[in-house]
N, C-alpha and C positions, 0 to 999 in steps of 0.2 A: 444531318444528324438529328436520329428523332429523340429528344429528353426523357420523354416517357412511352415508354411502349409494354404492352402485353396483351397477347391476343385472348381472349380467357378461354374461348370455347375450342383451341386447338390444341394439339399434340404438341407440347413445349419441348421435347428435343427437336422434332422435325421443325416444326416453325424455325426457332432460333437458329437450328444448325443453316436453313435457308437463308435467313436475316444476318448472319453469320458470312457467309458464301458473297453475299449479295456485296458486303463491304469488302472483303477482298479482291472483287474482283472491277469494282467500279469504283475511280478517285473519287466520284462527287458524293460516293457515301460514305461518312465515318463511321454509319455504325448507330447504336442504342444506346439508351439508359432502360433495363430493367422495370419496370411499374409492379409492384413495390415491395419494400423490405415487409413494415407490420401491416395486417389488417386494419383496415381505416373505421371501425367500429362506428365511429358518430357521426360516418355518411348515414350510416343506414341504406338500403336495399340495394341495387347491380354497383354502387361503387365498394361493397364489402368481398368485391369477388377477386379484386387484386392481387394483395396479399400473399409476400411467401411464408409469412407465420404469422399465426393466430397467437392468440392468448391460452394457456394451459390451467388447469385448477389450481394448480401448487401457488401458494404465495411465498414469496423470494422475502419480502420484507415489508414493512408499515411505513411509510414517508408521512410526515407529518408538512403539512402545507395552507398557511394559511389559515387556522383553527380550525380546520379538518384533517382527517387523516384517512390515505389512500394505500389499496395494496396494491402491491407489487407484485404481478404474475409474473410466470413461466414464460417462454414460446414456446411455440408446438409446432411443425412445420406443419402448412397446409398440403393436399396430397392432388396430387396432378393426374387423374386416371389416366387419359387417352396414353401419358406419358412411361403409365405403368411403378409409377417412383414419385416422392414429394418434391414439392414446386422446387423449394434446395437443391435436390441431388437434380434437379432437370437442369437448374441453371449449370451448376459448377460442372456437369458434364458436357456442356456444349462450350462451352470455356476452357475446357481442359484442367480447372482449380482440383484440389483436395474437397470432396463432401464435406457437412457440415456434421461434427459428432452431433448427434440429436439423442446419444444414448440415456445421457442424464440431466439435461437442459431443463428437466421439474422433477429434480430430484434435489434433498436437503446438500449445499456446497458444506463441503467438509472443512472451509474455510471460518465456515461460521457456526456448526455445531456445537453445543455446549459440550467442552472440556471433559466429558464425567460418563459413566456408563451409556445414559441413554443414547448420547452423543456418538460414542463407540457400535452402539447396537443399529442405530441409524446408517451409517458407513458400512456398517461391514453386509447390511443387507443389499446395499448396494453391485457387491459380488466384484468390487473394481477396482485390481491390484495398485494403481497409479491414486483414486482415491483414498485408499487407506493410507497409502506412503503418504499424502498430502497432511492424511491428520497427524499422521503420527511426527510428522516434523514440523507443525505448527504445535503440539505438545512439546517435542524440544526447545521450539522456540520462548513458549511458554516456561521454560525452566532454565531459562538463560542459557540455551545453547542454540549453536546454529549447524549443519551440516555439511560439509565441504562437498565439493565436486566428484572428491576421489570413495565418500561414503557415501553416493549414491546406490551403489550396487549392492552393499548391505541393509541402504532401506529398504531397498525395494525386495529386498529376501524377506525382511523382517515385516512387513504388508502383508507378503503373499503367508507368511506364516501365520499372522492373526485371523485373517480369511477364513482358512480352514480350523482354526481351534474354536474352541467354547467357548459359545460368546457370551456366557452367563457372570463369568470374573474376568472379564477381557483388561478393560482400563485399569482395573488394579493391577492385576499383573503386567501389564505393558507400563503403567507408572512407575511402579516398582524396578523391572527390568533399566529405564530409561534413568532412574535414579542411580542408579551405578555406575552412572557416566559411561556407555560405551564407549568405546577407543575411536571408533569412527564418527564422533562430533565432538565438536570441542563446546565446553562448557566457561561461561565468562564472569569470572568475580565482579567486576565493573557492573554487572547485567542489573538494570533498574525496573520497577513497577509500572508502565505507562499506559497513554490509550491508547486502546487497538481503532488504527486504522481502517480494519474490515467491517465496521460496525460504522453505522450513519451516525452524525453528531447529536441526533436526539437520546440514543442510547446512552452515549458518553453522559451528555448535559443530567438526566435522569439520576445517574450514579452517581454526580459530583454534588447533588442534594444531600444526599443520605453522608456522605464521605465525611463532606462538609462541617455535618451536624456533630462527626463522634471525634475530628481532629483535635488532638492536643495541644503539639508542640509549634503549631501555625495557623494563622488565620484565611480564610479563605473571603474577606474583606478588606486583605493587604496584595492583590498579587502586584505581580510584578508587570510593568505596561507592554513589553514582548511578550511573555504567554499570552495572545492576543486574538487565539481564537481556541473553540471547545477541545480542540484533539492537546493543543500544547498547555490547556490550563488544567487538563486532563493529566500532563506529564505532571505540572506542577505537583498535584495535588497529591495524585494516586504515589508517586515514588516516594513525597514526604509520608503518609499517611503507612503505609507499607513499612519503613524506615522502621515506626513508632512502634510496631507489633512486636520488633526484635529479632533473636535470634530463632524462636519457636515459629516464627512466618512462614507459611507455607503457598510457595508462588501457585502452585493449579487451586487452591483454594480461597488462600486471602490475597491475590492479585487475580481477582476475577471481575469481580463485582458486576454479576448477571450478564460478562460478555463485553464489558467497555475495556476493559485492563488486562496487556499479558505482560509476563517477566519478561522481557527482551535483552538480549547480550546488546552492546554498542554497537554492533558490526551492522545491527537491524536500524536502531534508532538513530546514529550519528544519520542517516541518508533521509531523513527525514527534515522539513526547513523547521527551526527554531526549537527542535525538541532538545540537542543540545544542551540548549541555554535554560530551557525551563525545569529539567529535570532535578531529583535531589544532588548535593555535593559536590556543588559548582565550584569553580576556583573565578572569582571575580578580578577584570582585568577595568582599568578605568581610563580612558583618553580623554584630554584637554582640548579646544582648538579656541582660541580667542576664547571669550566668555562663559561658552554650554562646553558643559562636561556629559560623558554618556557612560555607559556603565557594560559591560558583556560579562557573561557566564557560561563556563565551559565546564562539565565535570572533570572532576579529577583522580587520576589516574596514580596505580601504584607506581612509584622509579619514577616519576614523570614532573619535572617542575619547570615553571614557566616565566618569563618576564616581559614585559611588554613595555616601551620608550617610542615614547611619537614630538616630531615639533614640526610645526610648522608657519609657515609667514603666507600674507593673504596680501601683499602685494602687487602688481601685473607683471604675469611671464616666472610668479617665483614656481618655487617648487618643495616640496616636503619631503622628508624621509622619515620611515619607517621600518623599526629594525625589531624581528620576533626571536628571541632564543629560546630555544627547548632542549632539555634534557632528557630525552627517553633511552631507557634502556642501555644507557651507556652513550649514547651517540648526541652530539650537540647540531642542531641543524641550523643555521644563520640564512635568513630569508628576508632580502633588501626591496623595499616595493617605494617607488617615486609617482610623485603624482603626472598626469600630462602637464605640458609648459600649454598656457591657454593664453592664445591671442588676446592682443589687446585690445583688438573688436569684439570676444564677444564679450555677452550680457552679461556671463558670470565671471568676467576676467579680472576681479576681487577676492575672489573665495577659492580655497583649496578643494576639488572634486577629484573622486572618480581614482583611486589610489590602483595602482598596475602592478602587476607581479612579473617582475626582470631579471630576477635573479635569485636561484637559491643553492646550496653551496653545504654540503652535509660534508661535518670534520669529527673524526674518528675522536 
């Protein structure tokens, strides 16, 4: 097996498909590892010839590292003459793989365009139906909705129709349109103020300065010791902050804050670890165990009320139960969770660990 291989001065279909051949047909050879994915730039001179992608002009983003700050290029595939096709398409053809879309790889992600005309006029020059659908439902999501599986095929009508219309009042009228709840997304009262994800933690951390400074009704020298990194102290802050504007708030404008915050339904944020808990209009649940008491927070939900009862003995070989009741929607669900029985060899076989889910039991 050779680790690293690339021949650079040959015909990279015929070569591979040969080196290719070569493994098939002899046990003693497995075969390649490819030489190499990016251009190795800080060799400098015949080790820069590798390389299936270069670096492109577009900068993707600013990474801040160490009190400097670096950009973040494109790739660009490098191009393979003798091959007739870039170094990509030579590989993944002699592989048999799917090519690499290379159509918009340094072109602005529609993931991360600012919310607002310019943002619209950036995508839609892009010419690329699957694009636009991506902004225009991260703008749902942005207004607390999310889009089902079965509205797919209306977004993507409603893409191809921004495409072609004027793109001079685009985002207004697509805002507007989208404010009338189409039928084919659901929109979520629940939906809270948080950090976007798609944005690096220096974006977030930047915005929670400024937030910070105009907050009312909470302090941002009280948090809570689970919001415990920038994206969840981010949930903290931005959903209180949001709260305090009132009923006049307007999620694509005052849940933005230059790109750190969108309106997210729960269906977006529940899957995210500890957003949950740090967001505004939690329902605070509190366990005992010998001594330390802990505290959790879960927003709360219209119809939806909860109780929570824990005991346990720390013992050798005991065991504890755990009993959760919920009321949603009409339906009570009783979920009994026991801890493992822990040898009395081991080390922790004093202390209650590691609580299991055994059984749960929905009654009408």
């Amino acid at each position: 097996y050779i680790g690293e291989y690339h021949r650079v001065d040959a015909n990279q279909t015929e070569d591979l498909e040969t080196i290719y051949d070569l493994a098939e047909k002899n046990p003693l050879f497995l075969g390649i590892s490819y030489f190499e994915y990016q251009v190795a730039y800080w060799k400098t001179g015949s080790e820069m010839n590798f390389g299936m992608f270069g670096l492109g002009s577009f900068v993707l983003a600013e990474m801040p590292y160490f009190s400097k700050t670096y950009s973040i290029y494109c790739l660009a595939p490098e191009a393979s003459p003798l091959s007739g096709m870039s170094m990509p398409d030579a590989v993944s053809k002699t592989y048999g793989g799917a090519p690499v879309d290379t159509t918009h790889l340094c072109q602005a992600n529609p993931l991360a365009v600012p919310l607002n005309q310019e943002g619209f006029e950036t995508v839609a020059a892009q010419k690329g139906e699957h694009r636009m659908a991506s902004f225009i439902e991260r703008t749902i999501n942005h207004m607390g909705g999310t889009v089902s599986p079965d509205g797919q095929k209306s977004l993507s009508s409603l893409a191809a129709e921004y495409l072609d219309a004027s793109p001079n009042d685009g985002f207004a009228t697509l805002a507007g349109y989208l404010g009338g709840k189409p039928a084919w997304a659901s929109f979520d009262a629940a939906a809270e103020c948080v950090a976007n994800r798609n944005v690096g933690p220096s974006v977030v951390g930047a915005a929670l300065g400024w937030t910070c400074s105009k907050a009312k009704s909470f302090s941002c020298d009280d948090l809570p010791s689970y919001c415990n990194n920038t994206y969840r102290i981010g949930d903290y802050v931005f959903s209180r902050y949001y709260k305090e504007l009132g009923a006049a708030a307007n999620p694509i404008i005052d849940c933005d804050f230059g790109g750190a915050a969108f309106f997210a339904s729960p269906k977006i944020y529940d899957t995210w670890t500890g957003s949950t808990q740090c967001v505004s209009g939690g329902t605070t649940f509190t366990t005992t165990r010998g001594a330390s008491t802990s505290t959790w927070m879960a927003p709360s939900r219209t119809a939806s009320t909860s109780t929570f009862t824990e005991t346990s003995a720390t013992s050798t070989g005991s065991s504890a139960e755990v009993t959760t009741t919920r009321a949603v929607e009409g339906t009570t669900t009783v979920m009994k969770f026991l801890d493992m029985k822990i040898p009395e060899s081991s080390a922790m076989a004093s202390s209650v660990v590691c609580v299991r889910l055994l059984l749960g039991v929905a009654l009408s």
